[in-house]
N, C-alpha and C positions, 0 to 999 in steps of 0.2 A: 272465569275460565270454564267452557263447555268441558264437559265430562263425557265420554262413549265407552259402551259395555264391551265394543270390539274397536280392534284398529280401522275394520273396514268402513264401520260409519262415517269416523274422521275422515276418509279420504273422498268418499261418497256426501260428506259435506262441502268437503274443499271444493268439489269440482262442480259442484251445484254453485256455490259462491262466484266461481271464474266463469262460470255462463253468464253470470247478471257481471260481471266487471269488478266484484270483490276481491284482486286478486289479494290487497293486504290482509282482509279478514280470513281470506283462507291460510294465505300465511302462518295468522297467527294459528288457527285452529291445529296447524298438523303442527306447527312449533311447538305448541302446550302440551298436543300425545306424545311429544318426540321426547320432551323434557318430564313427562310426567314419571312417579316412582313406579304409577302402576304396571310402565311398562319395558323395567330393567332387563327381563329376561326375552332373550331372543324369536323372534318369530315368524314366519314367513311371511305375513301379509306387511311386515314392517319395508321390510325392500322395496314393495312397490310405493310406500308411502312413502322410503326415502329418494324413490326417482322423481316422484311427485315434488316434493321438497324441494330437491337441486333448483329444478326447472321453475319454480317461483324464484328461488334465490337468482337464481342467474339473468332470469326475465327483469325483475326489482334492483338487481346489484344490489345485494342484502348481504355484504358480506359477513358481518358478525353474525347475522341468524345460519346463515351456511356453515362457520365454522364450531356455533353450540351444539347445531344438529348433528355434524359428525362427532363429534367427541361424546356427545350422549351415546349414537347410536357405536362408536367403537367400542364404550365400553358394555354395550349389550350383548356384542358379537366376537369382543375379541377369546374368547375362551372356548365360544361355541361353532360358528363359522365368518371366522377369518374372510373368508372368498367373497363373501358376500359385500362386507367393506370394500372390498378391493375393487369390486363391481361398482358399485354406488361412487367413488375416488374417479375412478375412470371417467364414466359417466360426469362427474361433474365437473372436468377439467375440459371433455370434451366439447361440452355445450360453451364453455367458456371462452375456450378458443374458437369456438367456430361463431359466437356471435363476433369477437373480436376482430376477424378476417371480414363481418358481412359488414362491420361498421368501417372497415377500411375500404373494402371495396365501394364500400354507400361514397365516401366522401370523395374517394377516385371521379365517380360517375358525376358526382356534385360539382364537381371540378371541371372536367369535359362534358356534361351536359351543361346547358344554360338556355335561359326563355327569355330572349328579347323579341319584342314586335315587329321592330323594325331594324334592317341589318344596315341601314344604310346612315341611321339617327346616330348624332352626338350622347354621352352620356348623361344624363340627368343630374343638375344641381345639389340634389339630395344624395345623387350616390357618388361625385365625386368629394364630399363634404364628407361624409362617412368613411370614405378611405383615409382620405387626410387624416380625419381624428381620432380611428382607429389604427392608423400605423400598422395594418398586416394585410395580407394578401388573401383573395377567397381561398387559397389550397388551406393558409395557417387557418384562415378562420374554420373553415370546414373541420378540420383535424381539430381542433381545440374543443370544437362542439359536439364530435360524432366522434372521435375516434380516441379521443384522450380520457373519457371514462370510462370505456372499453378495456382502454388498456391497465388504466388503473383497477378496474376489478378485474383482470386474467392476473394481476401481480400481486394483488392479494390473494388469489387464488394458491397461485403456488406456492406463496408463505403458507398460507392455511394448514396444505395438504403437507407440506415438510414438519410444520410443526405438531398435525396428527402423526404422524409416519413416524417421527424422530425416533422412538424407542420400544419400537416392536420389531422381533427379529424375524419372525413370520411374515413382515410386510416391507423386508430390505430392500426387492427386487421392487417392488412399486414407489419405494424409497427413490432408489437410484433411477427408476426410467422418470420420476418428477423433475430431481435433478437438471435431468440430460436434457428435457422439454423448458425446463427454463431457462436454460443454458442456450437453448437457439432459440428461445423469445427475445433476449439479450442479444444475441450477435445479429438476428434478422433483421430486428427495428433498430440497434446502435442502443443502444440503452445501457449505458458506461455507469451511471450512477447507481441502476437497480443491481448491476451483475458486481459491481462493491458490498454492495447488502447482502445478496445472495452468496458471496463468499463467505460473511464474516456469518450469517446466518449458518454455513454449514460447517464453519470455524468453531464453534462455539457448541453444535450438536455435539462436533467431535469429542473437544474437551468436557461437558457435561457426560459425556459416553464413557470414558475413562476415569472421571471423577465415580462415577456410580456404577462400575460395572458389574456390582454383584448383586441388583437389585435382579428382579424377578420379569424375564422376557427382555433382558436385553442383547444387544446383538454382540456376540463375543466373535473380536476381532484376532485372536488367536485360530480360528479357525479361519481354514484358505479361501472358501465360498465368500467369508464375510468379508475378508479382507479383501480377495478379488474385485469385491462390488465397490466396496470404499474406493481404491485406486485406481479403478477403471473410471469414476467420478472423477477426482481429482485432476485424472490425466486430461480429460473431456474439459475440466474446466480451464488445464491449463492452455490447452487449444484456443478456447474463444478469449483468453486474457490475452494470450499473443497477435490474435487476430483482430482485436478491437485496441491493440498498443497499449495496455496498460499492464505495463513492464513491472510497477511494484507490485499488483496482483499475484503476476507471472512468480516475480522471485517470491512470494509467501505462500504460493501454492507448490514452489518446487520445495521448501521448506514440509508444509505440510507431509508433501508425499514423501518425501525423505523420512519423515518422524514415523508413518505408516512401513515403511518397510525395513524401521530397525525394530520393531517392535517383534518380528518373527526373527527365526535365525535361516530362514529358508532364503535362498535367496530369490526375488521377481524373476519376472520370463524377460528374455532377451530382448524379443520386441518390446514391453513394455520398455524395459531399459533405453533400447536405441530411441522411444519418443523421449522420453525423459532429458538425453544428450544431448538430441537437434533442439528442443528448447530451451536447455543450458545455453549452448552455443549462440543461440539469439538473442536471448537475453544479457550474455555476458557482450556479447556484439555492441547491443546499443548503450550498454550505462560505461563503454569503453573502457573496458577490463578486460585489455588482450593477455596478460596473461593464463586468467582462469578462461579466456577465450582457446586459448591453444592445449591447456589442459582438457578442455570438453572436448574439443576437435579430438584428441588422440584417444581417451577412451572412445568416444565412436566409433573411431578409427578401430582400434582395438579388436572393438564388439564386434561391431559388422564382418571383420578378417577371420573374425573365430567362429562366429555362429551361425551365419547369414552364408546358404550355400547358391544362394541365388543371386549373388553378388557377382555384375561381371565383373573383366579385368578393366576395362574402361572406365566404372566406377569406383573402383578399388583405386585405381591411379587417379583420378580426379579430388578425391576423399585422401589419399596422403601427401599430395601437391597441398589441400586447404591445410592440413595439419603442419606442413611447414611454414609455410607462407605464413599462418596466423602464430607459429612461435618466433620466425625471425621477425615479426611485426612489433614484436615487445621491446619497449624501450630497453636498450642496454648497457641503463645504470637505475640505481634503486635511487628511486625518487623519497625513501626516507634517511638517506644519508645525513648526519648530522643533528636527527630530527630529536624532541625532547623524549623524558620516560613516558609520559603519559601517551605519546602519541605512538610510541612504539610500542606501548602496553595495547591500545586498541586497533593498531593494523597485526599485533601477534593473535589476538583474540579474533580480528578478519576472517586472519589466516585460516585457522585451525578449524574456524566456522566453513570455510568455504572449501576447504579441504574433507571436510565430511560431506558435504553436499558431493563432490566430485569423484567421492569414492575412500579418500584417502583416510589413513588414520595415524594423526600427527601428536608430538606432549606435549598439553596445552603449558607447561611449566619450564619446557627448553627453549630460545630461539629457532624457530622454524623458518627461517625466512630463506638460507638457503635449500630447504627440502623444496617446496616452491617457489623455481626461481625460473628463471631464464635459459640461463646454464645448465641447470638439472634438466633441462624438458629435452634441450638440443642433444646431453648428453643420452638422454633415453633410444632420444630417435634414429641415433646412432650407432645405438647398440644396438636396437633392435629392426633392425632394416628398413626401414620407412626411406632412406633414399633410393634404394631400390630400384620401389615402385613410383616413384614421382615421375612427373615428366623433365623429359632433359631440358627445356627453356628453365625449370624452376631451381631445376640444381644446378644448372648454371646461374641465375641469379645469390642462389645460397654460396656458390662458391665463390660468387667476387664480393659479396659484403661480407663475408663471414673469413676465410681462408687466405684470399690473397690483399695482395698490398698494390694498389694503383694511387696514390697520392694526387696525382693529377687528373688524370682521364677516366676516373673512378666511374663518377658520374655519367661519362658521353658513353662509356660503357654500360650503365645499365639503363639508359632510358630507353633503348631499343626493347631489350628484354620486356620495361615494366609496359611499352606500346602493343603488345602480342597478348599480354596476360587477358585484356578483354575478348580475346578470341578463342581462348583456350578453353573457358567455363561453359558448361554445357550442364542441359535437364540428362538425371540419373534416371534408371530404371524403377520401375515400381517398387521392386526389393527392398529398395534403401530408403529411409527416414527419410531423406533430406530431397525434396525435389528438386531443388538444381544449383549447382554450385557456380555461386561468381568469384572469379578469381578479382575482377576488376576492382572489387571494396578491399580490397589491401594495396592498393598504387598509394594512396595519402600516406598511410605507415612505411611503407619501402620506403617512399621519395624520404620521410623524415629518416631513416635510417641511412638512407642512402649520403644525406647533406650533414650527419653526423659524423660516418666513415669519413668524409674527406676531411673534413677540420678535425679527427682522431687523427690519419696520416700523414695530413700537413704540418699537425704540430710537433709531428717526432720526425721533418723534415725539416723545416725551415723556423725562423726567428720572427724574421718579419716578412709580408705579402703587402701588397695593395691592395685595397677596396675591391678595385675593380677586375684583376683576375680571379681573385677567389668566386668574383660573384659569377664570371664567366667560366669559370670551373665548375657551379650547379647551374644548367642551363634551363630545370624545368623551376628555379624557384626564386626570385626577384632579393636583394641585398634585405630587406626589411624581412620577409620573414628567414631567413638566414639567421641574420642577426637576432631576434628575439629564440629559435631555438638554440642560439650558441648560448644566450644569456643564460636559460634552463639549464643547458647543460653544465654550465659554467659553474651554475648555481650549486649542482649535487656533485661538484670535481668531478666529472667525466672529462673536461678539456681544461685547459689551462689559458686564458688569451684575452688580450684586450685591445682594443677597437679604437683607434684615433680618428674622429673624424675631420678634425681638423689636417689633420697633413695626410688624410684618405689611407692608411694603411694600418695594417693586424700585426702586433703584436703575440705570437705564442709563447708560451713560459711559463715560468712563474714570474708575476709583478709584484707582487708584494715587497714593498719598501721596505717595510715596517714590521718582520714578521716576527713570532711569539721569541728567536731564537736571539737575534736583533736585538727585542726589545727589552731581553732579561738577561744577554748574557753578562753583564755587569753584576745583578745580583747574585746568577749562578756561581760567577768567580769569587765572590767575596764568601758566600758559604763554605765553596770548597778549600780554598783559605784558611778558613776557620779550622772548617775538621782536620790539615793537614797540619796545622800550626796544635791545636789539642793533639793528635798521635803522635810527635816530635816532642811533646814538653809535656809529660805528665803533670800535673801539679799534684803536691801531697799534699795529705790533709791534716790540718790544726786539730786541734782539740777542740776546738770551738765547735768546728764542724764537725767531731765523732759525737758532739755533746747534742748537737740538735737533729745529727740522725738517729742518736737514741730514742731521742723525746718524740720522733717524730713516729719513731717504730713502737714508743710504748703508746702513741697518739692512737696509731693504727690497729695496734692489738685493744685498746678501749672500744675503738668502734666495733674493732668485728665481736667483740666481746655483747656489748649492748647490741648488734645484730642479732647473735647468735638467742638473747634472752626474748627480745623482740619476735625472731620469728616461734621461740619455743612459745609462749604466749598467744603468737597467732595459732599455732596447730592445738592449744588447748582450747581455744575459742571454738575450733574448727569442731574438734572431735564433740562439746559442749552442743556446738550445733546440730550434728550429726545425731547427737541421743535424741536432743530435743527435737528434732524431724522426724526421726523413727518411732519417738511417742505418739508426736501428733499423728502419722501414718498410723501406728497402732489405734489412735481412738475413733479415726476417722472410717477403718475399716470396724470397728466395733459397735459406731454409732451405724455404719451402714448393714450392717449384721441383723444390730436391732431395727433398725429400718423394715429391712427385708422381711423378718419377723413378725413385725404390726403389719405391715402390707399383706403377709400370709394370712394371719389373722383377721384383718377385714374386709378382706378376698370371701372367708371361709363363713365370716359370718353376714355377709354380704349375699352368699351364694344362697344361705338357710333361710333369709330374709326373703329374696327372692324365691327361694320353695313354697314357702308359706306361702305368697302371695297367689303364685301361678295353683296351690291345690284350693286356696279362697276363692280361686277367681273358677275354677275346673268345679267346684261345689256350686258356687252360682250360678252358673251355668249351668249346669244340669236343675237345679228349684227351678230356673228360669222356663226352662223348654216345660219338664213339668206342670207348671203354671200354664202355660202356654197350649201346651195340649188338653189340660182340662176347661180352657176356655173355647176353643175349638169344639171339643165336645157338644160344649152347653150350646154354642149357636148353632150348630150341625140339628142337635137336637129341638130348636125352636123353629126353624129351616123347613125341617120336614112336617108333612102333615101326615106322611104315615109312619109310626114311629117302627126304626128297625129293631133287630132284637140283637144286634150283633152290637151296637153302641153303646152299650151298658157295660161291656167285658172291660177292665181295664185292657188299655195298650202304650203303645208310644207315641212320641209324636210322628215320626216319620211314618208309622201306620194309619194315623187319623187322617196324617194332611195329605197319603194318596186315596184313603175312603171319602175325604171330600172334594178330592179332584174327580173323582170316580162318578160321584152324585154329580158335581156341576158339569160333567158332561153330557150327563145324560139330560140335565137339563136344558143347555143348548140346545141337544139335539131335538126334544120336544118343541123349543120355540123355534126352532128352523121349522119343522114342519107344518108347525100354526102360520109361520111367515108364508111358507110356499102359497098353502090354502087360500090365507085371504089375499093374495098378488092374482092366481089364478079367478078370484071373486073378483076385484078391483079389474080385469083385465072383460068380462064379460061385461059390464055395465060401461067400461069405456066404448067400446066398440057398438052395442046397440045406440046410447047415446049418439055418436057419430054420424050413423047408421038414421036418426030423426032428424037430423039440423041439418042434412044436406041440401032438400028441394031446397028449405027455406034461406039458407044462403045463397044460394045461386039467385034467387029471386032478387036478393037485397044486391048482388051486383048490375044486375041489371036496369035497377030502377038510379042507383048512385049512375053509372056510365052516362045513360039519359039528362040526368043534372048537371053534369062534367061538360058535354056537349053545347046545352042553353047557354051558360056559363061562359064560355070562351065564345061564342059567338056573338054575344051582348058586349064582350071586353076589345073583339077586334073594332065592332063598331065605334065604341069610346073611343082606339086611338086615331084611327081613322080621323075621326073628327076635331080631336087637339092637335093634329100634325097639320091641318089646313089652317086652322087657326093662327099658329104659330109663325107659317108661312107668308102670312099675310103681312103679319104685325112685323116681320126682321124687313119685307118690301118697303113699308112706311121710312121704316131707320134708315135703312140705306139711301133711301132718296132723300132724308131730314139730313147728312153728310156730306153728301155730296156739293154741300156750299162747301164748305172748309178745307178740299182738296189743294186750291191752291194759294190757302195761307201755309198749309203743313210745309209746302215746298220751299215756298221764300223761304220760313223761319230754318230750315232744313240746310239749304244751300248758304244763308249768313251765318251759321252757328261753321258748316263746313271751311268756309274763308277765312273766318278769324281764328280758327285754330289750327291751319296750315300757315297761315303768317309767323304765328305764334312759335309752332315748330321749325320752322325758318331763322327766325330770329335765335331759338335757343340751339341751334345747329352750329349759325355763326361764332355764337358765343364760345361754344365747345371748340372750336376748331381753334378759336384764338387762344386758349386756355389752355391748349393741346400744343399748340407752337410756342409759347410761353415757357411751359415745360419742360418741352425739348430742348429749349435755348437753357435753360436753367439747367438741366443735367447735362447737358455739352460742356457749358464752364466747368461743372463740378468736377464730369471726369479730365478736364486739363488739369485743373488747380488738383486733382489726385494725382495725375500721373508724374505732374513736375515738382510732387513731393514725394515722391516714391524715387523720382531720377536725383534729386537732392540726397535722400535718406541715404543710397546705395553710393554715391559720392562720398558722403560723409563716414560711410561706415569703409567703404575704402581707404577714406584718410586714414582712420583711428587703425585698422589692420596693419598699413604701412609702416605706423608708428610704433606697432607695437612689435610688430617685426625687426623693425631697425634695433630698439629695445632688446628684444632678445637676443640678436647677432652681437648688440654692444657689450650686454653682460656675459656669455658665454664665450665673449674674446677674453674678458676680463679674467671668467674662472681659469680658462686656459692659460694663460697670462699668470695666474698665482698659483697655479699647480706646477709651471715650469718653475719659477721660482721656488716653490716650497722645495721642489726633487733636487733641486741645485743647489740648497741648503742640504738639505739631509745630506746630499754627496760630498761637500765639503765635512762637513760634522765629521762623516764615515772616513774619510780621509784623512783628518786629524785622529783621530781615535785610532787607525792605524799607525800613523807614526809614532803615539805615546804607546803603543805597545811593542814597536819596534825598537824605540828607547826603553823600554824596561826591560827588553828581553835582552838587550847589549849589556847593561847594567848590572842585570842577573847572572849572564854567563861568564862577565868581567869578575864578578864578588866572587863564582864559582871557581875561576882560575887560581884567585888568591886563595882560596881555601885549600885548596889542593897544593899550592908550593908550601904552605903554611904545614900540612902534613906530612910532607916528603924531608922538611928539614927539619922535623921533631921527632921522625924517626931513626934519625942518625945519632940520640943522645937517650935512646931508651937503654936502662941498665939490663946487665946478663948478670944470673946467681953463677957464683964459683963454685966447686965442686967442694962437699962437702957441707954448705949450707949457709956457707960466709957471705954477708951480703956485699956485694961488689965494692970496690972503692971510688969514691966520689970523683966525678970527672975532674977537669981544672975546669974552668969557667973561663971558657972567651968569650971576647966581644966582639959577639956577630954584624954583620953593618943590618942596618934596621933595613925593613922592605921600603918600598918605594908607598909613599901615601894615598892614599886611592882618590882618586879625581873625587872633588867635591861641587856642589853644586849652590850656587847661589840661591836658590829658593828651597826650604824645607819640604819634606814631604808631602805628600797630599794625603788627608786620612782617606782611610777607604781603600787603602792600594796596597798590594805588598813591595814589603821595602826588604833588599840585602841586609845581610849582617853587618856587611861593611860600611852602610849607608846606614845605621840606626845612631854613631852618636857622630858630634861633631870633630874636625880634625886634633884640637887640642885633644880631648881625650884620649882621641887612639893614640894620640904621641906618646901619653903619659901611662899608658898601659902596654906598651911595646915594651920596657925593659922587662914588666913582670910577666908578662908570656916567656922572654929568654931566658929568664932565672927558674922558670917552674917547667921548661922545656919536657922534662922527665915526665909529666902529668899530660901533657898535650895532647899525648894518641889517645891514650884511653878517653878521656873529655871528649875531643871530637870523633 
């Protein structure tokens, strides 16, 4: 590595090097000063070296030498002058783009100009061979060779200069105008994959910005200027992400800026805000998320109403017609109806996500699904006058899907509406975000809303419909997609209905056969049975049983007993632990005590070590010069031949070695003068000289010219005479040929015959070979095409068959689904009649219980006065009750059975006298 005492040498070598075509060797040479330590601190001739620098980097495409030499040279400048990087940055971004425009326009030109010889010639073998095998066109080739390493070193560039910039806050604004420049390198040339990079590149500054933000010159985003610069990035970048379609960009930069402006409690400026909305609004547009769609719409809405004084009224109404239209656009049922925890655990976690992007602030720990709903937004706009301002075609449409009830004509009703809505949408005024609103991309969500309202009103009209009016009742949308948005709906119970298409007509309702009430009310009855049968009969408890809920209570009190030792044992473990962590904490901070202590100490005897060394090296140093000037001395004094008197005096050295610069000047000057002397001496003997060799030169041209002359006139003679010669000798030849002129011809004209026959012969050959051919690929393509007319027969058949097939089995399911339903309806039929026999049965046992207590209250005794227990009735003999119909088959378990139906007839006979003898007991019992 050359070495230079100044910077200006280096550059003044470089440029010596780039005359002769060295441009690498100069390269290196300013690389080595740029990187050298000797030249940390900042200086002015450094600048022109670092313009020098660029412009080899940029000429070379050197991009790793481009990006050492600014990070050397920031760190030489960044303390001292700033401005100067910022100049040098410029400059090198500028050369880069503009070779990068000259390598595009080269290949343009490359492309429209071209150099053929002939306009009228077929193209050459070689170059349609070359196409063929290279597969691309001159524009690709051109661009692949001229314009794609151009572009690759402009995009290393602007990584370069982002990752110098990244963390100096003196150099934000050249931060951000890099940004912005390669933000329209990306959107000019389409370049979707770098402007991914270039995000997650300035994703990543961010979060490193935040992670370190107390390091030293970084940019602190709490203040407004810096923040300003970040979000005015952001915003720009979310521009060209919307504009080059790449929607998940868009949403992790609306993410981004959202994270940037919770971090103040200021709130952003309006405008910025209203971009922020219109690319909500887009974004939620395309990944079909009309509700956080109509939420966007209405804060804009909002913004612009409030802050925006340059809003006309035509905008304003164009801008709350969108904010309705895209809330009545919202499905109007919750597509997580039914759904599992997990999935309602990550659309509440959506939620609350996308409710902060929009403004809102929702608990991430309550059900939020009604704060953001459908309902809530319409409710909003309600109360807060947005119909208003809308146009009356749109509130006429909001009024017949939303308010009234057309069941049948719903539909003829609104398609007129939804045929105007593309007339209505018009470009807004400059004032507003949004350049021009189309009403016409919400006709697909009407029409679905539209084709939902009617099978909402049909079903709380009618049972059953045909196929074919319902389908004539939505006229803008064919039975097939009908039917799959009834399925949907079907799906999250917004409608209730099902679809025969066998006998062509709709069923609304419920169908469920089978349903959960159905399916259990058998076991419902038998529980409640139970519990009704337990409240009616207490049973008391044995001993047996007091005996094993003691045991089981003194079971219980054992455990919680061993709990209670159990956890006392764990909180002594605990507190055990807690000494012995406080210990170790103790010794940990004691060992670091002493730590800090020996580190004092070998700091302190570190530093004394180093005194010593620097006063051994400061005493050296000075014996050294000492030394050095008495050497000086003594040659000074051998030097001279007249010895001065002043050299004897001790002095210093810096007095000696100006007393000897002093001498050899004067020396110089003495031998300059000896020099002049003898040049003016050399200068008089030249010129006499001269001055004597002139006649005699002259002389010597004169006598050469003379020889020159004989010379050439001797030599024309010579050719003279071999050109006759010659002349002579070619006459002889041509006469000794001229026999054999007319063999050449015969031989000429038989060599010409036999090789036109020849190509005669192999002419016909071809031609027959060529008709051969054709006859052979004539068959070929019948015998293909009359297997190709076979093939499509064939696959006809197998179609037909498998058609028939399907028709045969889907008679068949039909066929056992009617049957299955005319099972279950008989079953259900039965199942009502045994409950209509139980409940006869029931209310018959109930009658007899009841006469059984009216005539047991006629024999309850009264106390006589005084205390006397009454006297004993006489006992007659009542005629027994009539025997309760009995049943030839016993009970069925599982059911409840009367009183009167639990024993067989003989018994109740046999216990009929003892009910009339114990008459007296009867009330109270029952």
């Amino acid at each position: 590595m050359a070495t230079f005492a100044k910077p200006e040498n280096a550059l003044k070598r470089a440029e010596e090097l780039m005359n002769v075509g060295q441009k690498a060797a100069a390269l290196q040479a300013l690389h080595d000063l740029i990187t050298s330590k000797r030249y940390r601190a900042w200086q002015k001739p450094l600048e022109k070296i670092m313009f020098k620098y660029v412009e080899l980097c940029v000429d070379m495409r050197r991009g790793r030498f481009a990006k050492d030499g600014l990070i050397q040279y920031r760190i030489a400048c960044q303390q001292v002058n700033v401005s100067s990087l910022e100049e040098v940055i410029k400059h090198f971004m500028h050369l880069s783009s503009e070779r990068a425009e000259q390598a595009q326009a080269q290949a343009e030109a490359a492309v429209v100009t071209f150099d053929v010889e002939d306009l009228e010639a077929e193209k050459t073998p070689e170059d349609l061979m070359l196409s063929y095998v290279s597969g691309e066109k001159g524009k690709e080739r051109s661009d692949r060779e001229l314009v794609t390493p151009w572009f690759k070193f402009l995009w290393e560039t602007y990584r370069t200069v982002l990752e110098i910039l990244r963390n100096n806050s003196k150099l934000e604004n050249l931060y951000a105008m890099t940004a912005h420049r390669a933000f329209q390198f990306c959107l000019q040339y389409k370049r979707t994959t770098e402007f991914r990079r270039l995000c997650e590149i300035l994703r990543n500054h961010l979060a490193n910005l935040n992670k370190y933000r107390d390091q030293r010159d970084r940019p602190d985003l709490t203040l407004p200027e810096s923040l300003q610069l970040y979000l005015d990035t952001r915003l720009e970048q979310l521009k060209v992400a919307t504009e080059l379609e790449l929607w998940q960009e868009a949403f992790r930069t609306i993410e981004d800026i959202h994270g940037l402006m919770s971090m103040v409690k200021k709130s952003p400026k309006p405008q910025m805000m209203a971009i922020y909305y219109a690319k909500l609004i887009k974004i939620f547009w395309v990944s079909q998320s009309h509700l956080y769609h109509g939420y966007a719409w209405y804060k804009l809405y909002n913004l612009q109403k409030s802050y925006n004084k340059n809003l006309t009224p035509k905008d304003l109404q164009l801008m709350a017609s969108s904010v309705l239209l895209s809330t009545i656009s919202v499905q109007p049922y919750d597509r997580k109806h039914g759904a599992h925890h997990f999935e309602l655990e990550i659309e509440k976690d959506r939620n609350v996500r996308m409710a902060n992007l929009l403004g809102f602030s929702l608990d991430p720990k309550r059900d939020n699904r009604e704060a953001l709903s459908r309902s809530a937004l319409l409710s909003d706009l309600i109360s807060k006058g947005v119909l208003t301002y809308v146009l009356p075609e749109v509130k006429d449409l909001y009024c017949l899907l939303e308010n009234e009830f057309h069941p049948l004509d719903l539909a003829t009703k609104v398609q007129p509406l939804l045929t105007k809505l593309p007339k209505l949408g018009d470009k807004l005024s400059a004032a507003s975000p949004v350049p021009e609103v189309l009403l016409e991309e919400f006709i697909p969500a009407l029409q679905n809303l539209t084709t939902l309202r009617v099978l909402q009103q049909v079903s709380q009209v009618y049972q059953t419909m045909r196929i074919t009016n319902l389908s004539n009742m939505i006229p803008f949308y064919s039975f097939t997609v009908v039917e799959k948005l009834a399925v949907d709906a079907a799906k999250y119970n917004f409608v209730q209905m099902k679809i025969d298409h066998g006998k062509g007509v709709v069923h609304f309702g419920s169908q469920d056969l089978e349903s959960d009430k159905i399916k259990n009310h058998l076991t419902i009855l038998a529980k409640r049975l139970n519990k009704a049968i337990g409240l009616m009969q207490q049973p008391t408890k044995r001993p047996e049983q007091r005996f094993s809920e003691l045991l089981s209570i003194v079971e219980k009190d054992h455990k919680r007993l061993l709990a209670r030792k159990v956890i006392i044992e764990k909180r002594k473990e605990d507190q055990e632990k807690q000494i012995l962590e406080a210990e170790r904490e103790e010794e940990i901070r004691r060992q670091q005590k002493q730590k800090s202590l020996e580190d004092q100490e070998r700091l302190r005897l570190q530093r004394e070590s180093e005194q010593r060394v620097e006063e051994r090296v400061k005493r050296e140093i000075e014996e050294k010069e000492i030394e050095d000037a008495k050497l000086l001395l003594d040659k000074q004094k051998g030097r001279l031949k007249k010895k001065p008197t002043d050299l004897d005096k001790p002095k210093t050295k810096e007095a000696i070695m100006q007393q000897v610069l002093l001498d050899q000047k004067k020396e110089r000057e003495e031998l300059d003068r000896r020099l002049q002397k003898l040049a003016k001496t050399v200068d008089h003997y030249e010129r006499a000289k001269r001055e004597e060799e002139r006649p005699l030169i002259q002389a010597m041209y004169l006598k050469r010219q003379e020889d020159d002359r004989i010379y050439f006139e001797e030599q024309q003679k010579l050719a003279v005479e071999q050109s006759r010669l010659q002349h002579s000798e070619d006459l002889r030849e041509k006469e000794r040929l001229l026999r054999m002129q007319q063999d050449k011809e015969d031989v000429q004209n038989e060599v010409s015959s036999r090789r036109r026959g020849e190509f005669e012969r192999q002419m016909r050959i071809r031609e027959e070979r060529i008709a051969e051919e054709r006859s052979l690929r004539r068959q070929e393509r019948e015998r293909r095409r009359k297997m190709e007319y076979y093939r499509i027969q064939e696959e006809a058949r197998l179609m037909r068959l498998r058609e028939e097939e399907e028709a045969r089995r889907r008679q068949e399911e039909e066929r056992r689904k009617v049957e299955e339903a005319e099972r279950k309806a008989k079953l259900d039929e039965m199942a009502a009649k045994q409950r209509q026999r139980e409940a006869e049965a029931e209310e018959k046992a109930r009658k007899e219980r009841e006469a059984l207590t009216e005539k047991s209250s006629l024999f309850t005794p009264t106390r006589r006065e005084g205390g006397a227990p009454p006297p004993e009735p006489e006992r007659r003999d009542l005629p027994a009750p009539a025997p309760a119909p009995t049943t030839t088959e016993p009970p069925k378990p599982g059911k409840y059975q009367p009183p009167s139906r639990r024993n067989p007839p003989q018994q109740q006979q046999q216990q009929q006298p003892q009910q009339q003898q114990s008459s007296g007991y009867s009330s109270r019992r029952w």
